[in-house]
VEXDREN-2710 file (C-alpha; in Angstrom, 1 decimal):
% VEXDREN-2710
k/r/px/py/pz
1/UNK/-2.4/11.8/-4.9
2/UNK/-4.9/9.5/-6.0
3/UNK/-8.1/11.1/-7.3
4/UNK/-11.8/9.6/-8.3
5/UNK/-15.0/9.9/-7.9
6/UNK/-16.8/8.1/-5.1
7/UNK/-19.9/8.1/-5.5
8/UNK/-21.3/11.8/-6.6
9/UNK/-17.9/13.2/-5.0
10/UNK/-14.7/13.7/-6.4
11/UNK/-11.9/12.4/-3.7
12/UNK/-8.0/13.4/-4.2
13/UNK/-6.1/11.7/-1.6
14/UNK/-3.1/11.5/-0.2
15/UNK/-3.7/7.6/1.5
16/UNK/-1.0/5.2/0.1
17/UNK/-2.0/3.3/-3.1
18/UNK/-2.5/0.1/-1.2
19/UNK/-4.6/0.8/1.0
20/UNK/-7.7/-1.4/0.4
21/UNK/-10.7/0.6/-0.8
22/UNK/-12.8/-1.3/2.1
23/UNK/-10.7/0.9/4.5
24/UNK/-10.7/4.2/2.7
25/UNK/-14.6/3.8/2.3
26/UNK/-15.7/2.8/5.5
27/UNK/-12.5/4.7/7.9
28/UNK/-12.0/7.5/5.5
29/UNK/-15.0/8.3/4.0
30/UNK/-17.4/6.8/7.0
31/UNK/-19.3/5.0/4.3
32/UNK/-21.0/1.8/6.5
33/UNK/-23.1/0.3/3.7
34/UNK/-20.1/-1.2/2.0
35/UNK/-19.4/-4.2/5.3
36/UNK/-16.4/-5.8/6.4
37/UNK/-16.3/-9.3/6.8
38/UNK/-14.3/-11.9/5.8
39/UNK/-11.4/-9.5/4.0
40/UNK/-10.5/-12.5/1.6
41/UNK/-13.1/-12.2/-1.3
42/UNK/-15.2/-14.9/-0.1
43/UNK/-18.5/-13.3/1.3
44/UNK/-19.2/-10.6/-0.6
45/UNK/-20.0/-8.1/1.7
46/UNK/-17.8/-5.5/0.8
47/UNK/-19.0/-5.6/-2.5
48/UNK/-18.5/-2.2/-4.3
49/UNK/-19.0/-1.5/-8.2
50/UNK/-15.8/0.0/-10.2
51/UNK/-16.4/2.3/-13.3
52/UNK/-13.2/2.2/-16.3
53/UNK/-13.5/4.6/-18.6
54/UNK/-13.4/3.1/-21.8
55/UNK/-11.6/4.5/-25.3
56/UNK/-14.9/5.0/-26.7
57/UNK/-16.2/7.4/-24.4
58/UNK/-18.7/5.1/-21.8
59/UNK/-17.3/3.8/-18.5
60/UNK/-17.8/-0.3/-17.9
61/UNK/-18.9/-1.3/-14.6
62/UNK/-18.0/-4.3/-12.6
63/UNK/-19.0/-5.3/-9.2
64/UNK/-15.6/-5.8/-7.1
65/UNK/-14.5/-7.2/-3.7
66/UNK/-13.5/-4.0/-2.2
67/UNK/-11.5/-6.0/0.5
68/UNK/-8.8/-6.7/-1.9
69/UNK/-9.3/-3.7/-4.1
70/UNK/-5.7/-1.1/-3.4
71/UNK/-7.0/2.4/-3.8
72/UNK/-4.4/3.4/-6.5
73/UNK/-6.4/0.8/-8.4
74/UNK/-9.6/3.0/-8.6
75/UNK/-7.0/6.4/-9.7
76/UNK/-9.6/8.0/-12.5
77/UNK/-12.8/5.6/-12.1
78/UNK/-16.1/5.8/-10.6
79/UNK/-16.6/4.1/-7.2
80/UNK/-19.9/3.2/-5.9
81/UNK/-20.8/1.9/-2.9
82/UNK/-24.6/1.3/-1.8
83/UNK/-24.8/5.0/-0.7
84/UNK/-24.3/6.2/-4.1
85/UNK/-27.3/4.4/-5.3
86/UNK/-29.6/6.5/-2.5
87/UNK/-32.7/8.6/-3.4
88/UNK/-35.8/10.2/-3.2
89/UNK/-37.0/6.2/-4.0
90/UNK/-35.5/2.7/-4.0
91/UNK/-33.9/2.0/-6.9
92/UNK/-35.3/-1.2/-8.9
93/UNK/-33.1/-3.6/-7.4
94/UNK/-33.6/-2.6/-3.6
95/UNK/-37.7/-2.7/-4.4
96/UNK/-37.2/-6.1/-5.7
97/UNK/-35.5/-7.3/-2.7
98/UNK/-37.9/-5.8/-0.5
99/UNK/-40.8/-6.9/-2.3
100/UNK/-39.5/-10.7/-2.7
101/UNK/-38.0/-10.5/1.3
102/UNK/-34.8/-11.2/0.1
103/UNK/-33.1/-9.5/3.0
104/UNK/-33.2/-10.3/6.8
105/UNK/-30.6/-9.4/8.8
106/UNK/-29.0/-7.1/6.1
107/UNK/-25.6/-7.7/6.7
108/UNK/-25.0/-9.1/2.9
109/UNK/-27.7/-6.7/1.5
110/UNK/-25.5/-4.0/0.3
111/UNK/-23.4/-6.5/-1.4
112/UNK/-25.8/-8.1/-3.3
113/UNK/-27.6/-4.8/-4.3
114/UNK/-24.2/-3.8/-5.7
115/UNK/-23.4/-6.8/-7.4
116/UNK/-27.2/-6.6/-9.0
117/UNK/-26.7/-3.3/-10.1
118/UNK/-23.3/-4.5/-11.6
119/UNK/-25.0/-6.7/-13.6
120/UNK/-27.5/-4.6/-14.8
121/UNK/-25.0/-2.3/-16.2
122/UNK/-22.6/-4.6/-17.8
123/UNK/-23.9/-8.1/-18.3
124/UNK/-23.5/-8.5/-22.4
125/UNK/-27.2/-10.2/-22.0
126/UNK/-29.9/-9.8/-19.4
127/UNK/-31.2/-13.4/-18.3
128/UNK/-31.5/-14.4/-15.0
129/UNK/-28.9/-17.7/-15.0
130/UNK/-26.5/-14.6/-15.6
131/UNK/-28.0/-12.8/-12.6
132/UNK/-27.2/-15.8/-10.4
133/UNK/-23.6/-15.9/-12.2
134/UNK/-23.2/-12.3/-11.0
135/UNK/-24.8/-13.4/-7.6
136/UNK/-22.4/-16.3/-7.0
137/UNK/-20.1/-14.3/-4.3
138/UNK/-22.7/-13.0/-2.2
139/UNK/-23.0/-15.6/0.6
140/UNK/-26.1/-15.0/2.9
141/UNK/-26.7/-16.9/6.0
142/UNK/-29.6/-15.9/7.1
143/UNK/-32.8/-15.0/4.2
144/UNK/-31.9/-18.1/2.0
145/UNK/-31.1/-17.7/-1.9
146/UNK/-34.2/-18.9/-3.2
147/UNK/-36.0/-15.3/-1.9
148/UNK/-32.9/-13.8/-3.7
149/UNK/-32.7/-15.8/-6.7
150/UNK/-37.0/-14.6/-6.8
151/UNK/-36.0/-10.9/-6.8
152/UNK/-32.7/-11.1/-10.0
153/UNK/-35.3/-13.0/-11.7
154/UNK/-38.2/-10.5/-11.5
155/UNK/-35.5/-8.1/-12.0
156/UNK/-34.6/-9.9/-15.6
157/UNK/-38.3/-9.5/-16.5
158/UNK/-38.2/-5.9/-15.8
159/UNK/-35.5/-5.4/-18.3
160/UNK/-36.4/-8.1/-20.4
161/UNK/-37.0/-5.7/-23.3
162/UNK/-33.3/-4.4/-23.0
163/UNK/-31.4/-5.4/-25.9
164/UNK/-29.0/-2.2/-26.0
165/UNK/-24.9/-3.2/-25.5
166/UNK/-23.9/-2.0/-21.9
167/UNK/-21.7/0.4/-23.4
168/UNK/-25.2/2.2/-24.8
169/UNK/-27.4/0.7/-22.0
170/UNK/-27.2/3.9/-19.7
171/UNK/-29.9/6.0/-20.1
172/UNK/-32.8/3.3/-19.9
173/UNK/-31.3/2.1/-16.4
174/UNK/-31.5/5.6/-15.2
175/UNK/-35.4/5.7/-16.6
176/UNK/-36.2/2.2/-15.1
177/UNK/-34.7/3.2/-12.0
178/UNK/-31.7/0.8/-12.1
179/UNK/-29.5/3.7/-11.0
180/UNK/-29.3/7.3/-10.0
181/UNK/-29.5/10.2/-12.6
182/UNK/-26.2/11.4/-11.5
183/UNK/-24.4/8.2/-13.2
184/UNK/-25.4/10.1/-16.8
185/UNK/-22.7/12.6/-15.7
186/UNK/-19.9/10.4/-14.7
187/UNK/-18.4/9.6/-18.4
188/UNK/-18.2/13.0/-19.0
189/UNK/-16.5/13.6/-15.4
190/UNK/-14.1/10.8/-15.4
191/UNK/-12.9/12.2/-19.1
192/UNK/-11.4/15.5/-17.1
193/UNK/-8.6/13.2/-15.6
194/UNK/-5.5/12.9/-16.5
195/UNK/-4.4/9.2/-16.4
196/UNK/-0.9/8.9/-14.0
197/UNK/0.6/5.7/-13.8
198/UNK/0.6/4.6/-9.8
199/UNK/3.7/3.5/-9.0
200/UNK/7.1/2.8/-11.8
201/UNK/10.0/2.8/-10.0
202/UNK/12.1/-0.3/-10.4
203/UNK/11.5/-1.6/-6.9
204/UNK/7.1/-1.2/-7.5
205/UNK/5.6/-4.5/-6.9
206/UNK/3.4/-5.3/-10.1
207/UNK/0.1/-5.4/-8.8
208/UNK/-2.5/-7.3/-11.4
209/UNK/-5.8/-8.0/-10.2
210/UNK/-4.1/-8.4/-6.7
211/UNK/-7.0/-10.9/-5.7
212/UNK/-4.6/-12.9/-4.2
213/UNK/-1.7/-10.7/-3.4
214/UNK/-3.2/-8.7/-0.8
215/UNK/-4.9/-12.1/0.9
216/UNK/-1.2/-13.0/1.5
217/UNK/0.8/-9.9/2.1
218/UNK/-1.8/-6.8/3.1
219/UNK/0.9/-5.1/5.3
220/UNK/3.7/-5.3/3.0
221/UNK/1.3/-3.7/0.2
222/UNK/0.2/-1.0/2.2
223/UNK/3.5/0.5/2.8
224/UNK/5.5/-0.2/-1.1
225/UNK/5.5/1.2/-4.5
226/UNK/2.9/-0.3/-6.8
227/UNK/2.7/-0.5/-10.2
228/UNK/-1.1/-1.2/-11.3
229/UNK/-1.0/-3.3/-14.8
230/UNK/-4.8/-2.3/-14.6
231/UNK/-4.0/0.7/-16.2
232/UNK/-1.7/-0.9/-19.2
233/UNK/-4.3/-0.6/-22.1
234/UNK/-1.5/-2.2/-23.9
235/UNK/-1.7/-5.4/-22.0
236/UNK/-5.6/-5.5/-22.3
237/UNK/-6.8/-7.5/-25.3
238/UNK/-7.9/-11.2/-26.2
239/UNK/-7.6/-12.1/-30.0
240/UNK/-7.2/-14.0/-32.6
241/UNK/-3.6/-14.6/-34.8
242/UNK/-3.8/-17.3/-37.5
243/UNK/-3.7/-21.0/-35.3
244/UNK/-3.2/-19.1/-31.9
245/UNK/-5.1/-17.0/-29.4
246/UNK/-3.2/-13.8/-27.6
247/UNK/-4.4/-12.9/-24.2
248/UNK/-2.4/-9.8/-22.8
249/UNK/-0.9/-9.7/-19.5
250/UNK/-3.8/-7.5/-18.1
251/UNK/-7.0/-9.1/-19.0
252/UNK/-9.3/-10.2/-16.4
253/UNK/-10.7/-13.7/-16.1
254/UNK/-14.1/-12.2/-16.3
255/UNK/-13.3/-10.4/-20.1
256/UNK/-11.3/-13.5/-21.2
257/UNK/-14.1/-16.2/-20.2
258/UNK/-16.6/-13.6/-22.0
259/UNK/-14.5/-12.8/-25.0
260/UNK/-16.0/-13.7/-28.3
261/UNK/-12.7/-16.1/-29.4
262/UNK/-12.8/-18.0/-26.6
263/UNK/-16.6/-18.7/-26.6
264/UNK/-15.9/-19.2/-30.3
265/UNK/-13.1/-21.7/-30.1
266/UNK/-13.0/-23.0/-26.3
267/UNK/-16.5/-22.7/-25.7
268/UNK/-15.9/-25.0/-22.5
269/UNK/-13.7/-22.1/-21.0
270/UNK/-16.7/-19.9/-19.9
271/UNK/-18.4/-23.1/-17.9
272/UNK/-15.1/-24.0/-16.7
273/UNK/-14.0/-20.9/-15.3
274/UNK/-17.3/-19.9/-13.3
275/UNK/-15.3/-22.8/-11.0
276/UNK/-12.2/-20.6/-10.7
277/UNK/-13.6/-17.8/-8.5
278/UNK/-16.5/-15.6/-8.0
279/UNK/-17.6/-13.1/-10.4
280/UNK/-16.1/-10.5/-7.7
281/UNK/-13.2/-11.5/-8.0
282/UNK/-13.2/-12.6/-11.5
283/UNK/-13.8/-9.2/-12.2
284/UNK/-10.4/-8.0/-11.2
285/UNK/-8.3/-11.3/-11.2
286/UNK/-6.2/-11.8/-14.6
287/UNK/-5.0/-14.5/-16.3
288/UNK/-1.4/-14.0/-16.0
289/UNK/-1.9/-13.4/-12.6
290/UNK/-3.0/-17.1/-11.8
291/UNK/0.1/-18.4/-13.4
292/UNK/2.6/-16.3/-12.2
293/UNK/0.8/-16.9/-8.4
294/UNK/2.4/-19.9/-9.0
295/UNK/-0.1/-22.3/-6.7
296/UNK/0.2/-26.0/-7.3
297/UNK/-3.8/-25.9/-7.7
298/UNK/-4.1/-22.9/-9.9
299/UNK/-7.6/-23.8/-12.1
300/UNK/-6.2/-21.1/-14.8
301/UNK/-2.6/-22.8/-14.9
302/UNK/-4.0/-26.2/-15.2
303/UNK/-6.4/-25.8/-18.0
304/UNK/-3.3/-23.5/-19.5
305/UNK/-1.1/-26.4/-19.2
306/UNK/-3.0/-29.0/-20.9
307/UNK/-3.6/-26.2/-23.6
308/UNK/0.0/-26.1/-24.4
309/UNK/0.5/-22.5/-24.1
310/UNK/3.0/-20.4/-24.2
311/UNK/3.9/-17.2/-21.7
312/UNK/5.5/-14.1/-23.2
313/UNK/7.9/-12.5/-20.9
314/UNK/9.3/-9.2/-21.1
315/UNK/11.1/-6.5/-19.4
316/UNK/14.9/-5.3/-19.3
317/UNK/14.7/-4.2/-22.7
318/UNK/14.4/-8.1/-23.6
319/UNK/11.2/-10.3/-25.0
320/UNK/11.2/-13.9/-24.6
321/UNK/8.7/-17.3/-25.2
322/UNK/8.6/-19.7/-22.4
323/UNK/6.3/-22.6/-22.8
324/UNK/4.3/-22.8/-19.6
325/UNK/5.4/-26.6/-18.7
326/UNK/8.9/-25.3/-18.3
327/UNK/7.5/-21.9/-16.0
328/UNK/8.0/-23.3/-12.8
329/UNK/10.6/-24.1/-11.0
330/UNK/9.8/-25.6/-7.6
331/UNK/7.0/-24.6/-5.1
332/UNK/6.6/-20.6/-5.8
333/UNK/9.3/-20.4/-8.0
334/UNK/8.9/-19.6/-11.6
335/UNK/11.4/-18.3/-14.5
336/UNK/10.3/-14.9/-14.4
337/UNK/13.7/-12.1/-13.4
338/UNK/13.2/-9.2/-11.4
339/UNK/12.0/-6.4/-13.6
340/UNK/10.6/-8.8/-15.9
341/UNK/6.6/-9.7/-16.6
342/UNK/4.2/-12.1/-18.1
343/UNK/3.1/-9.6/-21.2
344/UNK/1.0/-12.1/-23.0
345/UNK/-0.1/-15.3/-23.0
346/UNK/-0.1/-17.5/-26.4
347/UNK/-3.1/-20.2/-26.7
348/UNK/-2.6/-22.9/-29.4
349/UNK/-6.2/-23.5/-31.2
350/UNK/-7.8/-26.8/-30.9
351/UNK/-6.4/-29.1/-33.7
352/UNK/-8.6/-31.1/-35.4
353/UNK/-9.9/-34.6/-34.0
354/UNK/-8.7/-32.7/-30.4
355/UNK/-10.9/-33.0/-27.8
356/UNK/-10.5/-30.9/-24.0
357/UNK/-12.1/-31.1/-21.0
358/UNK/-11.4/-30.1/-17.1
359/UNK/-12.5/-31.7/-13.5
360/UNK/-12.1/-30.2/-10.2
361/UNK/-12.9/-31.7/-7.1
362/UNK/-13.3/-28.9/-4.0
363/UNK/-14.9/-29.2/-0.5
364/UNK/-17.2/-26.8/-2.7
365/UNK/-18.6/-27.5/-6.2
366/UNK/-17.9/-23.8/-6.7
367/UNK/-15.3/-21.0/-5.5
368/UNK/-13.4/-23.2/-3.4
369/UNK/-9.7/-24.2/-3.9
370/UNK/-9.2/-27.8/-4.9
371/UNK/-8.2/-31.0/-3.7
372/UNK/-6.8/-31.5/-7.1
373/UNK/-8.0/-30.3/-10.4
374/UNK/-7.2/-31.8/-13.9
375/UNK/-7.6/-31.1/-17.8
376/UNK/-7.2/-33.0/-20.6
377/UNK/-6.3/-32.4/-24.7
378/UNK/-6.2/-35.1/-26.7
379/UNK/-6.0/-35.3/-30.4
380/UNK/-6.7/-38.6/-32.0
381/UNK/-6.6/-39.8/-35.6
382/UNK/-9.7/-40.6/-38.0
383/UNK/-9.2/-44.3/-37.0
384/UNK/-9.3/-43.4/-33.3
385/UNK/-5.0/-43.6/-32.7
386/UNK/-3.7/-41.2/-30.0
387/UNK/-1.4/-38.5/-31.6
388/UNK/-1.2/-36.3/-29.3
389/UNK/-2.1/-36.7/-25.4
390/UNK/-1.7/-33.8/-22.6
391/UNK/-3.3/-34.2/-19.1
392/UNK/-2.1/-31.4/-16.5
393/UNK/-2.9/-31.6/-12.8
394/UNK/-2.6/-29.7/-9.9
395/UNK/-2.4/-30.4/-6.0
396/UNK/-0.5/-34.0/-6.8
397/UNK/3.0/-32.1/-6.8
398/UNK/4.9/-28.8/-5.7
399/UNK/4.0/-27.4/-8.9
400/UNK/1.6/-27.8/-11.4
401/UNK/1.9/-30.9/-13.4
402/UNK/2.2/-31.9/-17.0
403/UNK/2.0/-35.8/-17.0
404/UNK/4.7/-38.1/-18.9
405/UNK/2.4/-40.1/-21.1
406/UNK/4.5/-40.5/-23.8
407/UNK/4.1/-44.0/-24.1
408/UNK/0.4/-43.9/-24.9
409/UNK/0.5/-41.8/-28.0
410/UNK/-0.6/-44.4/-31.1
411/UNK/-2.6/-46.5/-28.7
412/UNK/-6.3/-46.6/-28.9
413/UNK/-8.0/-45.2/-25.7
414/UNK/-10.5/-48.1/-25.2
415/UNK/-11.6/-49.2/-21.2
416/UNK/-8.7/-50.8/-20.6
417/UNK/-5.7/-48.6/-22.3
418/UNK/-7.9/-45.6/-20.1
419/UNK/-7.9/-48.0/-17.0
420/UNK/-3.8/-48.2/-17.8
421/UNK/-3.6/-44.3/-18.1
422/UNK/-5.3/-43.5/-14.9
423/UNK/-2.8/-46.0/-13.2
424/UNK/0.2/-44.3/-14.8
425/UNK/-1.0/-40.6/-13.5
426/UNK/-1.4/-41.8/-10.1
427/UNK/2.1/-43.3/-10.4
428/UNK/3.5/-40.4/-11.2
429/UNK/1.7/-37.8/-8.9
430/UNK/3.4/-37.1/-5.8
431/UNK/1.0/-35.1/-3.4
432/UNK/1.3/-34.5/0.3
433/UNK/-1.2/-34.7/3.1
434/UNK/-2.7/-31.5/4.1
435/UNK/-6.2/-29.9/4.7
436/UNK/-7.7/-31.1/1.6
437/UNK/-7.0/-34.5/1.8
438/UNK/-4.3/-37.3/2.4
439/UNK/-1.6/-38.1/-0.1
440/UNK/-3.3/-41.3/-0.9
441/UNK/-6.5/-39.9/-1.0
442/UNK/-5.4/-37.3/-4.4
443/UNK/-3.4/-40.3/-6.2
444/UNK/-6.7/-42.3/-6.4
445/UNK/-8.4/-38.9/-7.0
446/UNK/-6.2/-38.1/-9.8
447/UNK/-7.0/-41.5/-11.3
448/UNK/-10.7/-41.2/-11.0
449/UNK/-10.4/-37.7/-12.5
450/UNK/-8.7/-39.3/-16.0
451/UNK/-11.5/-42.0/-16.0
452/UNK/-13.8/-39.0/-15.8
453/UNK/-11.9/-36.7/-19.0
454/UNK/-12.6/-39.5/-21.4
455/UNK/-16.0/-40.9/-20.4
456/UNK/-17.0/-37.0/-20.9
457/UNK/-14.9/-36.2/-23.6
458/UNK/-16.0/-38.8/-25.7
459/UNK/-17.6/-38.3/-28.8
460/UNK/-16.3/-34.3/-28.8
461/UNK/-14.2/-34.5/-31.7
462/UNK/-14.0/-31.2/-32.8
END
């Protein structure tokens, strides 16, 4: 059984664990508001928020694309989708959007009133450029964003006086009409259940954020054993250890873009990975997820790659350190045994004189796959020598790619030892032709994307 609480209703249900939470709503519960669409994470209508409890007592929301959310995923939270925001009165956010007409044909309404409220209750600061961050995977084709972008930013100055944490932030959204009065109870609600692990046999397939997972195989899914790393607390952390940063196997791109270290000591990282995905699927997506995927183009896996770092693999009563470069084995193929996972991840700090910095090209500046993405460290010595030099790129090869560009460490990287080093990446890149672009075409993109790292890293000497 898999039991929650949908809205004001507790649900305990007997539907299989993967079963996507856009089905159960909408054929189960005959909830309409939440819409089906494009069922890959890419529109946004299906937009639902998700409610964790949390070890301190308060539940976390986070907006999530209820298309490639399995039900066994929710087991203990608090599901709401736009009916469980209904009153006597609109709630702050619908008023808005009414009041700025920000809706027209209402197909992507519900979405965005969810991902609104979402942001209300858990963005670590209110400000409208994090509104339209929390906006960016609810596509509308028919009102245009500027009306929208009008309404999150009168929203902003509605709460504008809200400096409270989320975790404390309750209350005054229930008094400013954010959300329902019922949402007060839910902490207290979601504390009576008693967490059950979904799925251990040995044959469960490790489901993550399963963002990408049930894109792929949605049948396959419904009808296994799943084993939700969701629920691992003890995979759920981002912190510092001496010269190195540990990211467990479970946290979410969302929480590990946000987390203080890495705003602290990759402060790039939380521009860089609003290009991975939306915040919808961010939300749910982890980081060890993106690498064991295993795509040639992975964004994660690329900037990983040209961090150095290091995956933690454990399982069969063994724990072992695999650098990342040495992960993959051909096209979908990685060093990772059956029964085994990808526990932590293990992020060398930024050395000093080191300098990183990441270009993607896409059909789409954001939330598209690319044609081919690239990052760059480089470390360099007080007189400007080249010790240490790792560019990674992706969709040049069947797997992601660590250049060989040995032969450039103790150079200096002036215009024409740079003009040398995008020459010997596009010698060494060997891509195919497909949708995004002919072979040729990403060999002189991957060149071009070199010139760009060190005409913006320059001067970033950390």
């Amino acid at each position: 059984m898999t039991s929650f609480i949908l809205n004001e209703r507790l649900i305990s249900t007997g539907e299989r664990p993967g079963l996507t939470v856009l089905e159960f709503v909408r054929d189960v519960s005959c909830l309409s508001g939440t819409k089906e669409a494009c069922r890959e994470g890419e529109c946004g209508a299906c937009t639902v928020l998700v409610g964790s409890p949390q070890p301190d007592g308060s539940v976390a929301y986070r907006a999530c694309a209820s298309c490639l959310l399995p039900l066994g995923d929710v087991e203990g939270c608090h599901v709401v989708t736009v009916e469980g925001l209904a009153g006597a009165a609109l709630t702050l956010v619908q008023k808005l959007i009414v009041e700025h007409s920000a809706s027209q044909c209402g197909f992507c309404t519900p979405g965005i009133v969810l991902s609104l409220t979402g942001f209300c209750l858990g963005a670590k600061k209110i400000s409208f450029e994090g509104a339209v961050d929390a906006l960016d995977g609810n596509i509308c084709r028919c009102t245009g964003y500027v009306s929208i972008r009008n309404a999150a930013r009168a929203l902003c100055a509605s709460l504008a006086k809200m400096d409270l944490p989320p975790a404390k932030r309750l209350a005054e959204l229930v008094n400013s009409g954010v959300v329902p009065g019922y949402f007060k109870e839910i902490p207290a609600r979601l504390s009576q259940f008693k967490a059950e692990p979904a799925g251990t046999g040995s044959d469960a397939v490790l489901v993550a954020g399963g963002t990408d997972l049930f894109v792929q195989k949605p049948e396959q899914l419904l009808e296994g054993e799943l084993c939700f790393l969701s629920k691992r607390r003890d995979l759920d952390y981002v912190k510092l250890d001496g010269e190195f940063l540990r990211v467990g196997g479970a946290v979410t791109i969302e929480d590990f873009r946000q987390s203080p270290p890495v705003r602290q000591y990759f402060p790039a990282l939380e521009k860089d990975f609003l290009l991975h995905s939306s915040a919808i699927l961010r939300n749910k997506a982890t980081l060890a997820g993106n690498v064991v995927n295993a795509s040639p183009i992975g964004d994660a896996t690329i900037i990983l790659l040209a961090l150095d770092a290091r995956l933690v693999i454990s399982g069969n009563g063994a724990r072992r350190e695999v650098p990342l470069s040495k992960f993959y084995l051909g096209y979908k193929k990685t060093d990772l045994a059956c029964g085994e996972l990808v526990s932590e991840i293990v992020i060398p700090l930024l050395p000093k004189g080191a300098r990183y910095h990441f270009e993607k090209v896409s059909n789409r500046t954001t939330l598209d796959i690319a044609a081919v993405n690239s990052a760059l460290r480089v470390t360099t010595a007080p007189d400007g020598t080249v010790t240490d030099l790792r560019i990674s790129a992706g969709g040049v090869a069947a797997v992601p790619v660590l250049l060989a560009l040995e032969s450039f460490k103790g150079r200096k990287l002036d215009a024409p030892a740079v003009e040398a080093l995008a020459k010997a990446a596009e010698a060494e890149a060997r891509p195919i032709d497909d949708i995004r672009g002919s072979a040729a075409y990403k060999k002189l993109l991957l060149g071009r994307l070199v010139g760009a790292h060190f005409a913006a890293a320059a001067g970033e000497a950390v």
